[in-house]
LUMTI-825555 format. One record per residue (C-alpha): residue number from 0; residue in three letters; chain; x negated, z negated, y negated. Coordinates in pm, 1 decimal, padded with zeros to 6 digits, always signed. Example, Ala and Ser with C-alpha at 12.3 -4.5 7.8 and 13.67 -1.06 7.14 Angstrom:
BEGIN
<0 "Ala" "A" <-01230.0 -00780.0 +00450.0>>
<1 "Ser" "A" <-01367.0 -00714.0 +00106.0>>
REM end
This chain:
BEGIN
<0 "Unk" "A" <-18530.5 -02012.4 +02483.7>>
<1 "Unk" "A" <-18641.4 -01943.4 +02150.2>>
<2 "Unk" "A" <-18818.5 -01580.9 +02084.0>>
<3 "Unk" "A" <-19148.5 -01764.5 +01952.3>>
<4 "Unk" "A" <-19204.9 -01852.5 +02307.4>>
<5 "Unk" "A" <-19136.4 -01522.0 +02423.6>>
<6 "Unk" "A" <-19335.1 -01373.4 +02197.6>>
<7 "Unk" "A" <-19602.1 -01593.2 +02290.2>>
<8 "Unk" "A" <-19539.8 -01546.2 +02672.4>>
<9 "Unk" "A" <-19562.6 -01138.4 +02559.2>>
<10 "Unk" "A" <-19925.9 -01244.6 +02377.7>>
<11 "Unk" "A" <-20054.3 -01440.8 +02706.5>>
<12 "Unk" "A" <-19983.8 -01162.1 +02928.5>>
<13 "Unk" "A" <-20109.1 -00856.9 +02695.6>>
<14 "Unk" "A" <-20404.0 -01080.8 +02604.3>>
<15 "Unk" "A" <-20394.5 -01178.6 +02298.7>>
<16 "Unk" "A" <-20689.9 -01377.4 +02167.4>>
<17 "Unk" "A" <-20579.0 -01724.7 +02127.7>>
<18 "Unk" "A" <-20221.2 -01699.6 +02253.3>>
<19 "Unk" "A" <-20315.2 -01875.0 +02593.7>>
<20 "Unk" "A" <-20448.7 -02193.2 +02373.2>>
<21 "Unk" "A" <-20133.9 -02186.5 +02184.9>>
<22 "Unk" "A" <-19884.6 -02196.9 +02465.6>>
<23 "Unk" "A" <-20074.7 -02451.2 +02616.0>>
<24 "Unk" "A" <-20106.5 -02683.5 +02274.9>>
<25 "Unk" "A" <-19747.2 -02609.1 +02211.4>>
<26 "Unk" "A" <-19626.8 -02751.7 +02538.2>>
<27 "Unk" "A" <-19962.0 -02965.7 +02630.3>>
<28 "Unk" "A" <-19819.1 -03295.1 +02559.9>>
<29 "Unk" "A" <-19483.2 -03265.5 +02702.3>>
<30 "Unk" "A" <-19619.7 -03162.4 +03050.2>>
<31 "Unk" "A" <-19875.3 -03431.3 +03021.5>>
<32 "Unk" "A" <-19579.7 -03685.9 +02974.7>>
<33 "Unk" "A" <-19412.5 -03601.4 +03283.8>>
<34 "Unk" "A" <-19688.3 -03599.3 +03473.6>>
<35 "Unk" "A" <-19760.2 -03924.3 +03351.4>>
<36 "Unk" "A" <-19419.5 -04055.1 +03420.3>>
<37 "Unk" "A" <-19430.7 -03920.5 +03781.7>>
<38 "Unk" "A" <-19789.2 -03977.6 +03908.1>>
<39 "Unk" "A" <-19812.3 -04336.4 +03676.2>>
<40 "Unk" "A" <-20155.5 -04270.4 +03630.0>>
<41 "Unk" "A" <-20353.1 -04129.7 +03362.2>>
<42 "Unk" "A" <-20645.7 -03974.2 +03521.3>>
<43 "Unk" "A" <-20406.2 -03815.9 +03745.8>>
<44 "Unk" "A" <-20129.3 -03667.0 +03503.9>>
<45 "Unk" "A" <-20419.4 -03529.0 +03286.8>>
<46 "Unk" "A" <-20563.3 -03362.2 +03658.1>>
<47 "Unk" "A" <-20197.7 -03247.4 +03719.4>>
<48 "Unk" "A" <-20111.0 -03103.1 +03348.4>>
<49 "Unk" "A" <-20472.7 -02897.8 +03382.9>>
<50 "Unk" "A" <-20343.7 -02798.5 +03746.7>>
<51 "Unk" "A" <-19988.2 -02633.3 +03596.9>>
<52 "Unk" "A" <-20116.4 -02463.5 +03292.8>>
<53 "Unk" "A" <-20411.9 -02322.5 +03522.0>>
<54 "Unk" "A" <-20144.0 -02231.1 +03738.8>>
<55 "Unk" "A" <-19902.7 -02092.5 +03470.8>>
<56 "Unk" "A" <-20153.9 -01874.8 +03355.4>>
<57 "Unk" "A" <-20237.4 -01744.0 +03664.0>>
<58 "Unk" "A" <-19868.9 -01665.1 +03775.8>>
<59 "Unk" "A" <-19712.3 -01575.3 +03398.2>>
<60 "Unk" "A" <-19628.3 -01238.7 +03503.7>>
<61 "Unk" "A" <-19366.1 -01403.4 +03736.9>>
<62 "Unk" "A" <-19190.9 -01572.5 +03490.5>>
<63 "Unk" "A" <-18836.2 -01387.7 +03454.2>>
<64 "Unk" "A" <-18764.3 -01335.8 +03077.1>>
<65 "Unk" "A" <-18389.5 -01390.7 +03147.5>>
<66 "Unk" "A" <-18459.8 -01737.8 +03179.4>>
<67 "Unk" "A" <-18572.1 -02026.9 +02998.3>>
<68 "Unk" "A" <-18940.3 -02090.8 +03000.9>>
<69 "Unk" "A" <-18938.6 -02467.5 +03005.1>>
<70 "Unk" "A" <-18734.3 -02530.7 +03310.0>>
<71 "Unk" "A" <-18985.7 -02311.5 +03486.3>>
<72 "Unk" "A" <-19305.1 -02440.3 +03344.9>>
<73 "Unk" "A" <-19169.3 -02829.9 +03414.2>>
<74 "Unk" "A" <-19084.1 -02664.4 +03768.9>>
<75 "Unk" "A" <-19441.3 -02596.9 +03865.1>>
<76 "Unk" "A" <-19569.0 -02942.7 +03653.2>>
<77 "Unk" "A" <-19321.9 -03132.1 +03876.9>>
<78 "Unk" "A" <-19455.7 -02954.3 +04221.8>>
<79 "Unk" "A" <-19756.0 -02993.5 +04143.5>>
<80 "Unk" "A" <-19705.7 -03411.4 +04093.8>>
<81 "Unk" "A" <-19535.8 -03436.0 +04440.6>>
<82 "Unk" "A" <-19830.0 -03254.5 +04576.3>>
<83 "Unk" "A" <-20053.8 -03522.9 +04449.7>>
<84 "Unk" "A" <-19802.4 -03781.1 +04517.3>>
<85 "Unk" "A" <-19780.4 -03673.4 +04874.6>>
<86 "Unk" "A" <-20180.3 -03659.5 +04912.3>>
<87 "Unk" "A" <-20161.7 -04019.6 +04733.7>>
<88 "Unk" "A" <-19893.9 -04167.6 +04970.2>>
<89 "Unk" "A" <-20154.6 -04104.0 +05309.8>>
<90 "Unk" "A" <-20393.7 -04342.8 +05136.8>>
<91 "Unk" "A" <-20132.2 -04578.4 +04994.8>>
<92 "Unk" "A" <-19786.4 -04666.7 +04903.8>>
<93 "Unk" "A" <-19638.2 -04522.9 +04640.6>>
<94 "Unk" "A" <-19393.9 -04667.4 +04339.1>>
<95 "Unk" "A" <-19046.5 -04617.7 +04302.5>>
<96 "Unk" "A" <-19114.9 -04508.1 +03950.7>>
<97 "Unk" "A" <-19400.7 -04276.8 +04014.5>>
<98 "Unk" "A" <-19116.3 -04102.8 +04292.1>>
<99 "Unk" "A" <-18847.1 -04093.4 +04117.5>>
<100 "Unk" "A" <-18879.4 -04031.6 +03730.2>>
<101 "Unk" "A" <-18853.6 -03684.0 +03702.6>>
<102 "Unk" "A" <-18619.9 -03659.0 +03439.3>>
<103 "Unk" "A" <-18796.3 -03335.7 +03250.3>>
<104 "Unk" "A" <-18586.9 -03478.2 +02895.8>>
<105 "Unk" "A" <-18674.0 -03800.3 +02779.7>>
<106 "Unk" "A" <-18293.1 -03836.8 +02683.3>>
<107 "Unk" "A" <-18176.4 -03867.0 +03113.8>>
<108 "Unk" "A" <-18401.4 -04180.3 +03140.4>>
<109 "Unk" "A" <-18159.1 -04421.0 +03089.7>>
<110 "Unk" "A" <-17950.1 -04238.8 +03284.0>>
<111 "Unk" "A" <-18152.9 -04163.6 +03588.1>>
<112 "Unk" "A" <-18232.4 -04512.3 +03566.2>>
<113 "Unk" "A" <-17833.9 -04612.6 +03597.9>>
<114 "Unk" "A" <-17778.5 -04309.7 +03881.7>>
<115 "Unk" "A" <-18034.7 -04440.8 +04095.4>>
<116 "Unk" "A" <-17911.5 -04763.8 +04071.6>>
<117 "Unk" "A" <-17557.1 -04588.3 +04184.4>>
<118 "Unk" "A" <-17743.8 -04374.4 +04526.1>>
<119 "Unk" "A" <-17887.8 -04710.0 +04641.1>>
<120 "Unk" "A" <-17616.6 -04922.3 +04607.3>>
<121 "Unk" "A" <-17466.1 -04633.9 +04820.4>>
<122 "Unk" "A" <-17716.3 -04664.7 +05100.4>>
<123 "Unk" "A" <-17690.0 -04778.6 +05463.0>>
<124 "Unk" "A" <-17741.0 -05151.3 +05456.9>>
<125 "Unk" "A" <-18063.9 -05133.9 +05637.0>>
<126 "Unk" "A" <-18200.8 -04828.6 +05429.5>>
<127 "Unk" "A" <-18072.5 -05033.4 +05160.8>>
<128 "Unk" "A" <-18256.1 -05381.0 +05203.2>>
<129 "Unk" "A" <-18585.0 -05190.9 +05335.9>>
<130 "Unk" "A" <-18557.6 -04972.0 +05051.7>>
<131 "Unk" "A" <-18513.7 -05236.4 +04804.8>>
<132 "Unk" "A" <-18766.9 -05474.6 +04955.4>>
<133 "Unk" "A" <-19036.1 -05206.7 +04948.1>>
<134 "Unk" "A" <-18948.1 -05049.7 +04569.2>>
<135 "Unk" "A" <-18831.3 -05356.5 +04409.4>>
<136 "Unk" "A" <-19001.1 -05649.3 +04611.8>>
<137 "Unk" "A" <-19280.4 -05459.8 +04611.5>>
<138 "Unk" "A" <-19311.4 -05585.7 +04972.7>>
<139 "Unk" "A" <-19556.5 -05422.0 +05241.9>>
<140 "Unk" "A" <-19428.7 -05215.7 +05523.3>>
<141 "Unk" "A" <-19568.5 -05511.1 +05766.9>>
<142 "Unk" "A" <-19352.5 -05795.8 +05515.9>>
<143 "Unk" "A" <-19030.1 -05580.5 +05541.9>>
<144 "Unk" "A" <-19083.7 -05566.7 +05919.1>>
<145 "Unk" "A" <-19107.8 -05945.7 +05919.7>>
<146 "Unk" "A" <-18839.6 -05984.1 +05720.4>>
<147 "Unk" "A" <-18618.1 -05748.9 +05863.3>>
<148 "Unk" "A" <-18757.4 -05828.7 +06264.9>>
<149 "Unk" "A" <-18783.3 -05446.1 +06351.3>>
<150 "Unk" "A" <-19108.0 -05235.8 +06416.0>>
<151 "Unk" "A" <-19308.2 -05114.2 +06070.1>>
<152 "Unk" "A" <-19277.0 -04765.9 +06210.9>>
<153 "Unk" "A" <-18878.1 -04812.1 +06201.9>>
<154 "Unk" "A" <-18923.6 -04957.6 +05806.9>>
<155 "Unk" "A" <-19148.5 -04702.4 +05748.0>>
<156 "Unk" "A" <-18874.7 -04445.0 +05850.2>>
<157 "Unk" "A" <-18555.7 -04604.5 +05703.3>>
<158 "Unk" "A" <-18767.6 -04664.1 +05338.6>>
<159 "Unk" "A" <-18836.3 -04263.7 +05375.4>>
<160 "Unk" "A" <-18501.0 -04176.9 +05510.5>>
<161 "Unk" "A" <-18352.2 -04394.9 +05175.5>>
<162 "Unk" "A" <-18564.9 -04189.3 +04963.2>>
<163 "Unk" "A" <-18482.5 -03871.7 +05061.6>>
<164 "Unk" "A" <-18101.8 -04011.4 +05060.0>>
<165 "Unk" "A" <-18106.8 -04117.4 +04637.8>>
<166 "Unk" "A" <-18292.5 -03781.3 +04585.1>>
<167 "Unk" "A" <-18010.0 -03581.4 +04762.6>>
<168 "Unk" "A" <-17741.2 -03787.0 +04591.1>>
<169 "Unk" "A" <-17911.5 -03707.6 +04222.3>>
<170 "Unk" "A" <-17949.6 -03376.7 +04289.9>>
<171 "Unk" "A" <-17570.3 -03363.0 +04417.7>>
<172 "Unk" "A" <-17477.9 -03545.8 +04083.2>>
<173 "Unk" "A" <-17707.9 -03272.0 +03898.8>>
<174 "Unk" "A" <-17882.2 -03548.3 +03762.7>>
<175 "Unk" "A" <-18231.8 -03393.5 +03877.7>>
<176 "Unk" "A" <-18296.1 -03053.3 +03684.3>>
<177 "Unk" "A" <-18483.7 -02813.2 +03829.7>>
<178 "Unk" "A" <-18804.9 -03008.1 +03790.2>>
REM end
């Protein structure tokens, strides 16, 4: 991490006037963008990036030195997206995209794009098809149960259970930083 942040981290937390404003500015528009590439909506990646820096702020003094400042601030931007995604996915279905970029460099998202590709193609073949039906079909839970002649409830689980399958398989591959 470079010692302007940590200096500036040292000005937030001894109250400096003005140093809160510039950490945000200075990182404003990168936490925006991965909001924005998670949650896939605007109104809700500006609601997220508000909801880290407010909580940033509030929890600065945890923030070890010995570590880089980034990975933790994208850490609490990214947890606060799956909070919202999770609230969003009672009231609806939820994109593969919106799930699953979370790439905190802009430089993995070709190749996040090409791993995921890899942890599907490695799924069960009926977490596979339901998977792939619901993300890239864009089917309904009631057309993949249809399609597939088993009970939504059983889609339902083997789309979640494939989910939680290519996340585990990124994360094995490191491909997933600690967002």
């Amino acid at each position: 991490m470079s010692s302007d942040t940590t200096q500036l981290v040292v000005n937030c937390l001894q109250g400096v006037p003005d140093a809160s404003a510039t950490l945000i500015t200075q990182f404003r528009d990168r936490v925006f963008g991965l909001c924005f590439r998670m949650l896939g909506q605007r109104e809700d990646a500006e609601d997220a990036t508000q909801e880290t820096f407010i909580r940033v702020m509030n929890n600065l003094h945890r923030w070890d030195p010995e570590r880089k400042f980034e990975p933790w601030l994208f850490t609490i931007a990214g947890n606060r997206c799956r909070t919202r995604l999770q609230k969003r996915n009672r009231r609806k279905e939820i994109q593969l995209s919106e799930e699953m970029d979370v790439a905190c460099n802009k430089n993995h998202a070709t190749g996040l794009s090409e791993e995921i590709q890899n942890a599907v193609v490695r799924l069960n073949g009926e977490h596979r098809q339901a998977f792939e039906l619901f993300h890239k079909s864009q089917c309904s839970y009631l057309e993949i149960a249809t399609r597939m002649k088993a009970p939504v409830g059983t889609i339902k689980t083997w789309v979640h259970r494939a989910r939680r399958q290519v996340v585990e398989q990124l994360r094995r591959r490191n491909v997933l930083e600690e967002c």
